[in-house]
N, C-alpha and C positions, 0 to 999 in steps of 0.2 A: 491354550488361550483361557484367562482367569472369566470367569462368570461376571454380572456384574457386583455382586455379593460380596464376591472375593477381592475385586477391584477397589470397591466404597471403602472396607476393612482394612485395607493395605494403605490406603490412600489417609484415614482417618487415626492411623498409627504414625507413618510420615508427620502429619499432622500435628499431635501429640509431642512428636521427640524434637520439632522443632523450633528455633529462637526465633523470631520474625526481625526480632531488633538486630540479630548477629548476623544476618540475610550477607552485609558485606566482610564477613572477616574468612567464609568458608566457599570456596569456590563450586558450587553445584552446575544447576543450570543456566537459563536464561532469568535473570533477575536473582539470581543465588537462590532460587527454590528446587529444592530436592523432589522434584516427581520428576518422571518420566510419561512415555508416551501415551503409552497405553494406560496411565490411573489419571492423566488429563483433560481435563472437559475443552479445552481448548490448545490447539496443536500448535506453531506456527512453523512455515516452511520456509527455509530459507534459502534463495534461488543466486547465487554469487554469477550473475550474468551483467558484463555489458559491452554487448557485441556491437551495439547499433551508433552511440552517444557520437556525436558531432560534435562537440565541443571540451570542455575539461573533461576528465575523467577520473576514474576512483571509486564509481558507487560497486566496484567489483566486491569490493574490501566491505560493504557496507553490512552483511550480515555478520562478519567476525568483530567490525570493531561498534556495533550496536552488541553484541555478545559479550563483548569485554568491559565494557562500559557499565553493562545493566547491573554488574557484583556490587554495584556502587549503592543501589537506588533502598532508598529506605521502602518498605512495602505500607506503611499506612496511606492508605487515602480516601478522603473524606466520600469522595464519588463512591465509594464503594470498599470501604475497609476490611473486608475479610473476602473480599473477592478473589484475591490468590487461594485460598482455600480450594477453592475451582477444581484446581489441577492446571497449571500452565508448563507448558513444555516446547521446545526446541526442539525439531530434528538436527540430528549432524549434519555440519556443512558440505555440501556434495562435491571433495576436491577434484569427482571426475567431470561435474559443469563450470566447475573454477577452470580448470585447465583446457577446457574445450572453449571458453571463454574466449581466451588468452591467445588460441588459434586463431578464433574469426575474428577476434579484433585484430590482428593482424591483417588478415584479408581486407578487413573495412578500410582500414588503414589505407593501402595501397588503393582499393578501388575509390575510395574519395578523392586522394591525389590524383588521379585520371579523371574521376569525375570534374574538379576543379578547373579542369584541363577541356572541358567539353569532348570528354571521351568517356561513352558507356560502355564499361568490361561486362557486357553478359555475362560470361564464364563466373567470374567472381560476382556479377547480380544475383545468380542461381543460384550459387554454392552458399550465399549466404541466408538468401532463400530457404533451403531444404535445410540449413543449421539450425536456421531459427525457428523452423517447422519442427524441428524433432523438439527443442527446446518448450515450445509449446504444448505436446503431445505428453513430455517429463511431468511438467504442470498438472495438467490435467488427468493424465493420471492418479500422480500422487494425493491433489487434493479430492480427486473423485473416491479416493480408498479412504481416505480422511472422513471424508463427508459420510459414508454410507456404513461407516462404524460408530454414527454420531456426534463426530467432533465438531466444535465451531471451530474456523481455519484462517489463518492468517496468514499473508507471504511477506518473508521480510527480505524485500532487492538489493542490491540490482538496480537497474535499470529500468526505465516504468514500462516496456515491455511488458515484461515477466509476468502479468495476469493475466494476461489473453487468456490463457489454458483454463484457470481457474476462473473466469467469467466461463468458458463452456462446459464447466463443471459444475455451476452453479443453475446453469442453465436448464442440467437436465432434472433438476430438482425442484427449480420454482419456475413457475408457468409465466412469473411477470414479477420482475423485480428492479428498481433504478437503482444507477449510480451517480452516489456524492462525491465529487470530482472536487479536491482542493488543489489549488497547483498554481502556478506562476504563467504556464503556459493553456491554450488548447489541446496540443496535441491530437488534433482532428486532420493530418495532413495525411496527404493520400499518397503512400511511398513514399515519402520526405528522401530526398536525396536519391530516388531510384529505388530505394529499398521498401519492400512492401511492409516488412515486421517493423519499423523503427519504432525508437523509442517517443518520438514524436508522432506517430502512426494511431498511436493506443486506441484511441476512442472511435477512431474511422474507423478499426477494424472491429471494435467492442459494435459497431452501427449493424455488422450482419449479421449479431447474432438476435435472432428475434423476439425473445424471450426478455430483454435488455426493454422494458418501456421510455426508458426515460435516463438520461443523462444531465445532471446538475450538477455547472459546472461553475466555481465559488472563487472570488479572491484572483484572476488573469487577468493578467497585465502587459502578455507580451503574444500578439497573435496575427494572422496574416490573411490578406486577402482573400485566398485561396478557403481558409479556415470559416471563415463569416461568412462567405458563399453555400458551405454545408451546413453552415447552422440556420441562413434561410432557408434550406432547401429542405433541411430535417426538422423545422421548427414545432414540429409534434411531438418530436424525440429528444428534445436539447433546449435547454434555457440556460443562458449565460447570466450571470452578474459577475460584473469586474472590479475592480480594486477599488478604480475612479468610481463607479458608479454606485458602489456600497459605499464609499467611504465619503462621498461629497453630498448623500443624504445626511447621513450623519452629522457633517457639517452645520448643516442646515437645521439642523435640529431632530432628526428623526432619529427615535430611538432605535440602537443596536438589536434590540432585541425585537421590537418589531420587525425589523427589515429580516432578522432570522427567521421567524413565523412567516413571513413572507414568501421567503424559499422554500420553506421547507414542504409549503402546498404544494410542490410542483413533483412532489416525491411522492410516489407510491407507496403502500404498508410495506413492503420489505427493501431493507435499501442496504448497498455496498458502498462502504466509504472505499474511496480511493485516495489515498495520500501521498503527494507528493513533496518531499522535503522545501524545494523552493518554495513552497506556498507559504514557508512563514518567511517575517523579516530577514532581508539577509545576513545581519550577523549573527543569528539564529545557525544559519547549514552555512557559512560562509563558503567551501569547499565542493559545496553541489555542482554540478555537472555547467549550467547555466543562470546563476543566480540572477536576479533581474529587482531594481529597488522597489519599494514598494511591499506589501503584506497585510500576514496578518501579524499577532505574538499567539503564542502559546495557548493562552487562556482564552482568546477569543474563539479559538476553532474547537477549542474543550466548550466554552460552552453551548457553540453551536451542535455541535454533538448531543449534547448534554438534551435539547431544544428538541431535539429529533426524537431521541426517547421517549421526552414528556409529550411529545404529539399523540405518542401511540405505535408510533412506528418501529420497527424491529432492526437492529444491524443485525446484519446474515453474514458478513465476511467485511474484510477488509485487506489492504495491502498496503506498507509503507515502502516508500521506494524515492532513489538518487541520492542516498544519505553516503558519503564520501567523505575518507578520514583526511586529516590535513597534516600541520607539523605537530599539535598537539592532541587532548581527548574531547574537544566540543562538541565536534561534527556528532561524534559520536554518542558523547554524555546527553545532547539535545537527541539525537535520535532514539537514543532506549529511553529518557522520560518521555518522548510520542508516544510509543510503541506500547509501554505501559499503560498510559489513558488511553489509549484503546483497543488493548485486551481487554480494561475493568468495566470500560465504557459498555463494552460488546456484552461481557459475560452478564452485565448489569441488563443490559436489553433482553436478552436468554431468558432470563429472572424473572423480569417482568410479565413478559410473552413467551408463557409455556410451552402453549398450541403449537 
């Protein structure tokens, strides 16, 4: 194991021998940068899970074709121009939760068509149960060995699952942190379809971890009874603004950016973005799981982001997830330029907020 002496010099030679312009002609890593793990100040994991999805499907694929995508991406950016410097890196994609994937969705499969059916297969409840448990466990391991080697950590899904783990990972590190919820949906259902892990479950289940203050959830548009019920019920824990309701002040005259300072008060000093690809317009992820009309673009959730920094406030993690390839590279080309604004975003927040 290199020091970190040893690490900075290795890293700062990398550094040296590198083209930033030629990023797309030589296939390295993630974004055609040549570090690795270990001389990386920022990690991300990349979780090829989707057991749970109820609807299209694809975001299995979404760490490989956000990976093949990123050789493309020019590295200057204004937010933070020498921010790859950092050290960003990818782990290998883990073909033994691709394949394990690919199992339980099978299982889902079939117990959905019975569920349809008003038949609850416990057997297949369980089984997907303890799948999605160990998948969880994966998580949070990995990014707990991450975090406590000093890395900032990022998961690239999957499925919007896939953070459970690293929400209890992050848990045991910050005594009191919220999450920045962008997404199309709530995702506050309580075992959506019987299943306790769903991917539509995420934040019901993010509710028991305690450490979790605050959930701010930005830009939803498609959400259910059942879901509004817990966000009365947790209204100490959850503030919602929806698509309509941010976007028909605006109408009105109320500027964008107030209505972001608006939000962003309800955030604590350390905050986890959570992103979910349907949160932008849908010709944006056209290919996502459940796209639903309505949005944000690009730049609006950059500079919201953006907004959260100048508060003062710290990103501590993040995770981009449902990002799903189609017949060509969009899905994907849109999801590595995410993925990019918010590594630079994060490392830029690091920067700021040493402590």
């Amino acid at each position: 194991m290199k020091n970190d002496l040893e690490k900075n010099k290795i890293l700062e030679e990398k550094i040296a021998l590198f083209n930033p312009s030629d990023s797309g002609a030589l296939h390295h890593g993630i974004f055609g940068l040549p570090f690795n793990e270990e001389e990386s100040q920022m990690v991300l994991v990349p979780v090829p899970w989707e057991a749970t999805v109820s609807y299209g499907q694809g975001s299995v694929l979404g760490p490989k074709t956000i990976l093949d995508a990123s050789q493309q991406i020019d590295l200057y950016d204004p937010i933070n121009p020498d921010g790859w410097k950092k050290g960003i890196a990818m782990l290998d994609i883990p073909s033994s939760i691709f394949y394990k994937s690919k199992q339980v969705r099978e299982k889902t499969n079939e117990y959905i068509k019975e569920y349809n059916q008003k038949i609850i297969n416990k057997k297949l409840q369980n089984e997907i149960r303890i799948d999605s448990q160990e998948l969880n466990i994966y998580v949070k391991e990995i990014t707990e060995k991450l975090l406590n080697e000093g890395k900032i950590v990022g998961i690239v899904g999957g499925e919007h699952s896939v953070p459970l783990g690293y929400f209890e990972a992050l848990s045991e590190k910050y005594e009191n942190f919220g999450i920045l919820q962008i997404d199309a949906h709530l995702d506050l259902r309580d075992g959506y379809l019987g299943l306790e892990y769903s991917h539509a479950s995420i934040f019901f289940n993010a509710l028991k971890i305690k450490n979790i203050s605050k959930i701010v959830s930005v830009g939803v548009r498609d959400f259910s009874h059942e879901e509004m019920e817990t966000v009365n019920k947790e209204k100490d824990r959850i503030s919602v603004f929806t698509d309509y309701e941010i976007k028909k002040e605006v109408f009105c005259g109320k500027n964008l950016k107030d209505k972001f300072d608006e939000i962003i008060k309800n955030l604590p000093d350390s905050v986890y973005i959570s992103f979910d690809i349907d949160g932008l317009i849908p010709y944006l992820s056209p290919n996502t799981g459940t796209p639903v009309m309505g949005g944000f673009t690009v730049e609006e959730v950059v500079f919201l982001f953006e907004e959260v920094i100048a508060s003062g406030r710290k990103i501590i993690g993040f995770d981009l997830c449902e990002v799903a390839p189609g017949k060509n590279e969009w899905d994907g080309n849109v999801g590595a330029r995410v993925l990019y604004k918010l590594c630079l975003l994060t490392l830029k927040s690091h920067e700021i907020n040493k402590n």
